[in-house]
Steps between C-alpha positions, in 0.01 A plus 500: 500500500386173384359675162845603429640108600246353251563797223912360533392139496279605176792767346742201525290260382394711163899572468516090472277477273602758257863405564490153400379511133658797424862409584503237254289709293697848484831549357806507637493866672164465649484094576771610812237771596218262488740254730559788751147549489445086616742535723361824703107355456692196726577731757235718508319215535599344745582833692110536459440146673764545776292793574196414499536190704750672796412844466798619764751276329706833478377723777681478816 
């Protein structure tokens, strides 16, 4: 399971990344796709941290 933390942590990093530049570079359909896109690389993210630091954060 922690391959599949670190793949998040990496899949929402990469979404970041590709985000940034291209919401101010895309026009004005795609620049709110490429803001969604920021915006779910933050939480997958930090999903991917949460998990791979408490690995039963939500087991029971």
């Amino acid at each position: 399971m922690l391959a599949l933390h670190l793949l998040m942590i990496a899949a929402g990093l990469a979404l970041i990344f590709w985000g940034l530049p291209a919401a101010h570079r895309l026009k004005s359909p795609l620049d709110k796709a490429a803001a969604f896109g920021i915006l779910s690389g933050v939480v997958i993210a930090l999903l991917g941290v949460l998990l791979t630091m408490a690995p039963d954060f939500f087991k029971r």
